[in-house]
N, C-alpha and C positions, 0 to 999 in steps of 0.2 A: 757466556754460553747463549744467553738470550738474544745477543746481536747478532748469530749466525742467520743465514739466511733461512725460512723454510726449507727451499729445496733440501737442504742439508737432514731434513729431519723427514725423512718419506714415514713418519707414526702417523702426520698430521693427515694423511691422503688427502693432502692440495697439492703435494712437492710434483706429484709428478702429472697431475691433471694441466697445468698451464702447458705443457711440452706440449701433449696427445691434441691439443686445440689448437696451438699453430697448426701444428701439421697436418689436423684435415683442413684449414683454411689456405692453408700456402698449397696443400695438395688440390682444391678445389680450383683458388684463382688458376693455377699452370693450366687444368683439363679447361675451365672457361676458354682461357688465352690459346688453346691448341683448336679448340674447336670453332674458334671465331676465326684462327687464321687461315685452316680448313675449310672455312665456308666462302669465305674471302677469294682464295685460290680456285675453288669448284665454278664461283660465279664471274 
């Protein structure tokens, strides 16, 4: 029982904090990369 992973166990409230933190960093770099390629095109 002990070797399942965290996630498996959302008691601990870590299982689902690593997800929420990709995603605003994967959601961050995309808007960087949209707005550099945006600025790119303008100029």
């Amino acid at each position: 029982m002990s070797r399942r992973p965290a996630l498996e166990h959302p008691e601990t409230g870590l299982g689902f904090v690593p997800y929420i933190l990709v995603a605003v960093i994967v959601a961050a770099v995309v808007i960087v990369i949209i707005l550099l390629r945006r600025k790119k095109k303008t100029k």
